[in-house]
C-alpha positions as a printed Julia matrix, in Angstrom:
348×3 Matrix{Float64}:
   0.0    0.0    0.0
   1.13   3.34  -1.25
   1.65   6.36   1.42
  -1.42   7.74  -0.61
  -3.23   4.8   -0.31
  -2.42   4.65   3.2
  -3.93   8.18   3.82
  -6.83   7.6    1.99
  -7.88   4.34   4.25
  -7.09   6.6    6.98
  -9.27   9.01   6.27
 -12.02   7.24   5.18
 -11.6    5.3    8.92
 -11.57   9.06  10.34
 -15.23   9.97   8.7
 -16.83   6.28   9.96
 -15.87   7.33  13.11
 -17.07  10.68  13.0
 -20.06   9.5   11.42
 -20.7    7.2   14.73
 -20.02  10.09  16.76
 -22.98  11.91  15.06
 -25.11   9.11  15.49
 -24.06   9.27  19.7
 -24.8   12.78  19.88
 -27.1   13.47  23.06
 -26.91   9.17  24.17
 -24.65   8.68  27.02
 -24.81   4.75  26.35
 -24.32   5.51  22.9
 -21.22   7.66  23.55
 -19.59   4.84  25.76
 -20.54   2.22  23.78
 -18.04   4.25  21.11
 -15.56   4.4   23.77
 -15.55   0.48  25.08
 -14.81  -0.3   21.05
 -12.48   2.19  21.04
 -10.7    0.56  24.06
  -9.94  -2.5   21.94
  -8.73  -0.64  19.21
  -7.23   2.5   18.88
  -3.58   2.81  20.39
  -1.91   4.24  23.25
   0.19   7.15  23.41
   3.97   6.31  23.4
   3.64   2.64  21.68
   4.55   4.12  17.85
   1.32   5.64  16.75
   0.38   8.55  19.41
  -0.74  10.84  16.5
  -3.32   8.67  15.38
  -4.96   8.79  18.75
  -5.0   12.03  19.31
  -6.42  12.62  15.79
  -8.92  10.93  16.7
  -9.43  12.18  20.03
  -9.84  15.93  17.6
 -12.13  14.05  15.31
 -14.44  12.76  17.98
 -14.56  16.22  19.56
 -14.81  18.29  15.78
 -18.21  16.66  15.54
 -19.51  16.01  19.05
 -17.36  17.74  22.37
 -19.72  15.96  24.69
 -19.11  12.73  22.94
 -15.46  13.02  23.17
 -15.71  14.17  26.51
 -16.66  10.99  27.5
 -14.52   8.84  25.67
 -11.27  10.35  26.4
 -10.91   9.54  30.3
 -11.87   5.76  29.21
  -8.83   5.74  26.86
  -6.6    7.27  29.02
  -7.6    5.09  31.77
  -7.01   2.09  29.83
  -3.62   4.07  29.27
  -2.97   4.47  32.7
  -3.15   0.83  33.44
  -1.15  -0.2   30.58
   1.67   2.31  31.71
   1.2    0.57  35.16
   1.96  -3.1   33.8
  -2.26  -3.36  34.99
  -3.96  -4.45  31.41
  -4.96  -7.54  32.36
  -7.01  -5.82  35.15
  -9.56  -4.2   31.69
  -9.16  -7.06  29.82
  -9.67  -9.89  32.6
 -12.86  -9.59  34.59
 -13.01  -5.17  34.45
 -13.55  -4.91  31.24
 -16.91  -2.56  30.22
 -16.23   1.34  30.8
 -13.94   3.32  33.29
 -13.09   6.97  34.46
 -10.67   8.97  35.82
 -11.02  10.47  39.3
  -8.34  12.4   40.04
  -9.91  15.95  41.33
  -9.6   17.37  44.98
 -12.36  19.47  46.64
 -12.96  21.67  49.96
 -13.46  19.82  52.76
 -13.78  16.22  50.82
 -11.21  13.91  50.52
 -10.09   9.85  49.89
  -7.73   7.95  52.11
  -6.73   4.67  51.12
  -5.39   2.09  53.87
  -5.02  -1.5   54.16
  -7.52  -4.0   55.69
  -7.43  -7.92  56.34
  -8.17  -7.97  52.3
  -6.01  -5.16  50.89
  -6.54  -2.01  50.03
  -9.7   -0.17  50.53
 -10.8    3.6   49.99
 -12.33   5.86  52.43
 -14.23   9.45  51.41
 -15.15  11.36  49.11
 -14.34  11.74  45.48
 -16.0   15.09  43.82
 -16.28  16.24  40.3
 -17.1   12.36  39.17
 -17.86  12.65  35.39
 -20.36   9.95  34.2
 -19.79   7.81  38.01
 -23.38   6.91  37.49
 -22.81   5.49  34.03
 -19.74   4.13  34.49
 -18.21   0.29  35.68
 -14.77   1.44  36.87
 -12.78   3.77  37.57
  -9.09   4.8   38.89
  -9.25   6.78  42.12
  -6.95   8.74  43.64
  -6.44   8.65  47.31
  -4.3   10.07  50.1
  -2.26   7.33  51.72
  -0.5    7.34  54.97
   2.91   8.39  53.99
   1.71  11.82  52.42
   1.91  11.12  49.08
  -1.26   9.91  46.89
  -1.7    7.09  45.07
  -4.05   5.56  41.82
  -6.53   2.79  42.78
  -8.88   0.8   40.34
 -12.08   0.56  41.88
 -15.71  -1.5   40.64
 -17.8    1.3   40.97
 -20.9   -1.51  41.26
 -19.42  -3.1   44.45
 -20.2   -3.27  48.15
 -18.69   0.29  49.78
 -19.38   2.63  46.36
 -22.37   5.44  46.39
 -22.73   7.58  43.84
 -24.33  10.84  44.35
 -27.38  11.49  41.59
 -26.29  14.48  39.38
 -28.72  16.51  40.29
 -26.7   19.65  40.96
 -25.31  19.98  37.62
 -26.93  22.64  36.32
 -24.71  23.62  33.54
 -25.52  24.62  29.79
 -22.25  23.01  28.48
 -21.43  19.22  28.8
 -25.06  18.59  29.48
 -24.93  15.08  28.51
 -21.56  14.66  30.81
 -22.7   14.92  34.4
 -20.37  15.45  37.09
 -21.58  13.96  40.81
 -19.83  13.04  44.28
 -18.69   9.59  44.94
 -18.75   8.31  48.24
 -16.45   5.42  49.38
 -17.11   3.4   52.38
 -13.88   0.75  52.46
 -14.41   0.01  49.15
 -12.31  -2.86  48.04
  -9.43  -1.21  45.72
  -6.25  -2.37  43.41
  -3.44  -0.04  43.34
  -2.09   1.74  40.41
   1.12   2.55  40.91
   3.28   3.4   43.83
   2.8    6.6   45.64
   3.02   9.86  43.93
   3.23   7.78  40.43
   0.23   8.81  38.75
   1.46  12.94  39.17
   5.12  11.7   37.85
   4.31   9.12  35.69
   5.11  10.14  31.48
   1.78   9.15  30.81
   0.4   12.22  32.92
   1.98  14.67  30.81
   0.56  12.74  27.35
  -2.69  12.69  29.18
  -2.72  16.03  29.35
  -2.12  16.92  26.0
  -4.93  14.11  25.05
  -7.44  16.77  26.55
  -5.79  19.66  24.52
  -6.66  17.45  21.29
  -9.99  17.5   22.03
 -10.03  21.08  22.63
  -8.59  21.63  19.25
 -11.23  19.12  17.76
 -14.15  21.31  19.18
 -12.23  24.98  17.97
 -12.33  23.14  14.51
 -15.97  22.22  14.64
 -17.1   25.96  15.52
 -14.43  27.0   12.89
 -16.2   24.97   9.89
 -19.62  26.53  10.71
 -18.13  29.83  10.46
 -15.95  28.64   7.19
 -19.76  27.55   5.83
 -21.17  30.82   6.49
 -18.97  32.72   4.75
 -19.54  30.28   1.16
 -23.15  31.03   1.88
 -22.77  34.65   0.95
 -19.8   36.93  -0.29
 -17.71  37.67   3.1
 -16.79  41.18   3.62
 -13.44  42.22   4.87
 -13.96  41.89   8.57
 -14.99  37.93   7.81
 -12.26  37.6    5.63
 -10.0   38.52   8.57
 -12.13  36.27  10.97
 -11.36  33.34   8.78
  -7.56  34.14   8.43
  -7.13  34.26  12.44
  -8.33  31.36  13.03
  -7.01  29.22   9.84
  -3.87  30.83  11.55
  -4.52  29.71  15.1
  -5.41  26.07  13.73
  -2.55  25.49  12.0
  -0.47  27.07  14.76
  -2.34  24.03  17.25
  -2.07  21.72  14.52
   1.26  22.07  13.92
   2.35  22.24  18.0
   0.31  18.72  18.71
   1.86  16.77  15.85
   5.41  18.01  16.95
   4.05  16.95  20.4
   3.32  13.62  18.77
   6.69  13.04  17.33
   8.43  13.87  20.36
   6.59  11.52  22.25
   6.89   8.25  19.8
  10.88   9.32  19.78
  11.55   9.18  23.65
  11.81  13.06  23.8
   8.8   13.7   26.0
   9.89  11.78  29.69
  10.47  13.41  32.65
  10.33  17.35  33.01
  10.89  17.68  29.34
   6.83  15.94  28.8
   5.66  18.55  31.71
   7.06  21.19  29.63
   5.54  19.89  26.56
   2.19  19.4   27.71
   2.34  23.1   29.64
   3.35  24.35  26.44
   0.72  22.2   23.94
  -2.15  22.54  26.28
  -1.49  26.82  25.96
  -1.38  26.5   22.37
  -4.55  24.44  21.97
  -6.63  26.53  24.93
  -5.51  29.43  23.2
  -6.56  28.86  19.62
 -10.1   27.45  20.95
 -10.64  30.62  22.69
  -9.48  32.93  19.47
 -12.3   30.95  17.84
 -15.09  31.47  20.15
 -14.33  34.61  20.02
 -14.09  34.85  15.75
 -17.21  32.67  15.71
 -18.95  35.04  18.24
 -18.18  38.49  16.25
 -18.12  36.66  12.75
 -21.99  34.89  12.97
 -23.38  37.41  15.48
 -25.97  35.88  17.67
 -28.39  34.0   14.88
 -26.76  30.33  14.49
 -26.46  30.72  19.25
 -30.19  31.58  18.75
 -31.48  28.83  16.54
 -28.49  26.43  14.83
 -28.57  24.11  17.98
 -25.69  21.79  17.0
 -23.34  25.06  16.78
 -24.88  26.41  20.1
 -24.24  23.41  21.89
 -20.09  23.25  20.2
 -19.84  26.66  22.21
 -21.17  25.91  25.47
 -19.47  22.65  25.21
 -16.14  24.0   24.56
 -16.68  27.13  26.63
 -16.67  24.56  29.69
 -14.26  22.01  28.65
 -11.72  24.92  28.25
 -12.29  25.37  32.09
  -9.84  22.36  32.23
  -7.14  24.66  31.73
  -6.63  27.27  34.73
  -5.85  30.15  32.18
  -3.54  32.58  33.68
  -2.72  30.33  36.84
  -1.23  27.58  33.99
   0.37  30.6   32.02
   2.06  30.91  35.07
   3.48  27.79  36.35
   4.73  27.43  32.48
   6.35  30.51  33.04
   8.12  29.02  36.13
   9.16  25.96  34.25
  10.58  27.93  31.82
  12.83  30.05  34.77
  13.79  27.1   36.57
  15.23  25.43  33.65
  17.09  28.33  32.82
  18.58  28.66  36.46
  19.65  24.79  36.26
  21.63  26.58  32.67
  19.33  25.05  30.07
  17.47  28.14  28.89
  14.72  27.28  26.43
  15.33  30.67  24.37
């Protein structure tokens, strides 16, 4: 098969898969039904092929953000316990669907300890996306040492209460509920040593998994504006809409396959990944917010009013964004950046 040839079954396995995303659009069972085949399938980051999975991380989100919202923490779960020498744990007797639940609250938190059985988990887990959907999930937990540690939990079993979502009020994500967890010595397999999951490469590629998705849902806004403007002859001030953000895309484009290639080539371990992500994940947040902001000057407030797909694409994205801490990540970049250069490796 020809490099061309190549491409062109690539593709072509690109638009079936956006096609099913369409078709999951608004289905939560739908959605992870996508991401358990996806689990079997498509490949991890740092095995050879890491910019085929985070094209289609941006193709899943370019058609549906709340669809790749929920697929992404599956795969990088499934990632997570690969990097942790744990697959047999998804493929052996936990397979189905899993989360991530790594977020830390006010006045909440997990403990893990050990009982007559191993490990179990203790607490409270907020900002749960899907728990109520989901089979499994890795859980972090404070342990007694003072670090924290990754633990694969049945979120079915004896010790596991999941809040309803019935405080989620929000206009973005709406299919993607977030809700407490409650754990009550739930049985638990760790994932790691302590302090692993933070260190670990695969934390850093993680990372810049979400920025692909961000990128994906930038591009779907940016191809209703690129519509508009075929639908009628663009004036100057669309014709400079459209050249910021073909400018900002290729800009994120360009940054994430770099990314990609560093990663497959052992140039993305350690601090160097941190910096990498921190620097991808400003590049992609960045060009997403450019085009909400293009798509909200260039198309006014009609296709927000009454084109519900592209309504839905910016409250989606407006929230997933929220991932990113804006100036507060801006900043600890910045203090990568100096610290390197004190330890005489300046990146400029």
């Amino acid at each position: 098969m020809t490099l061309q040839e190549e491409k062109l079954a690539h593709d072509g396995l690109l638009q079936e898969l956006a096609d099913r995303t369409a078709a999951a659009r608004g289905s939560v069972p739908d959605a992870l039904s996508l991401a358990a085949d996806l689990g079997t399938t498509a490949p991890l980051p740092g095995t050879g092929r890491t910019p085929d999975i985070w094209r289609i991380l941006s193709t899943l989100a370019a058609t549906d953000l709340s669809v790749a919202r929920a697929v992404e923490p599956h795969l990088d779960a499934l990632a997570i316990l690969d990097q942790a020498g744990l697959s047999h744990l998804h493929r052996a007797g936990a397979a189905g669907t899993w989360g991530v639940f790594a977020a830390e609250g006010p006045g909440v938190a997990v403990s893990a300890s050990t009982g007559p059985d191993g490990w179990i988990l203790t607490g409270t887990k907020p900002w749960c996306s899907l728990a109520d959907h989901l089979d499994h999930a890795i859980i972090t937990a404070h342990v007694g040492d003072g670090g924290r540690r990754a633990f694969a939990v049945d979120l079915r079993a004896a010790g596991v209460v999941v809040d309803p979502p019935d405080a989620w009020v929000s206009r973005g994500l709406t299919m993607v509920t977030s809700c407490s967890v409650h754990l009550d010595g739930a049985a638990a397999t760790p994932v790691g040593g302590t302090d692993w999951y933070l260190h670990r490469d695969g934390f850093a590629w993680g990372g810049i998994g979400v920025a692909a998705c961000w990128l994906g849902g930038a591009l779907g806004i940016a191809r209703t504006m690129l519509a508009a403007a075929g639908r009628r002859t663009p004036d100057q001030v669309a014709l400079l809409h459209l050249g910021r953000v073909d400018a900002a895309l290729h800009e994120a484009r360009t940054v994430l396959g770099d990314a990609a290639d560093a990663v497959d080539a052992g140039r993305a371990s350690g601090q160097d990944g941190a910096l990498l992500a921190a620097r991808v994940r400003s590049s992609a947040f960045r060009c997403a917010e450019l085009v909400l902001d293009a798509a909200a000057h260039g198309l006014g407030p009609a296709p927000l009013a009454f084109d519900e797909t592209h309504a839905a694409r910016v409250a989606d994205l407006t929230l997933y964004l929220r991932q990113h801490h804006a100036e507060r990540d801006d900043a600890a970049l910045g203090d990568r950046v100096l610290a390197r250069s004190a330890e005489g490796n300046p990146e400029w």
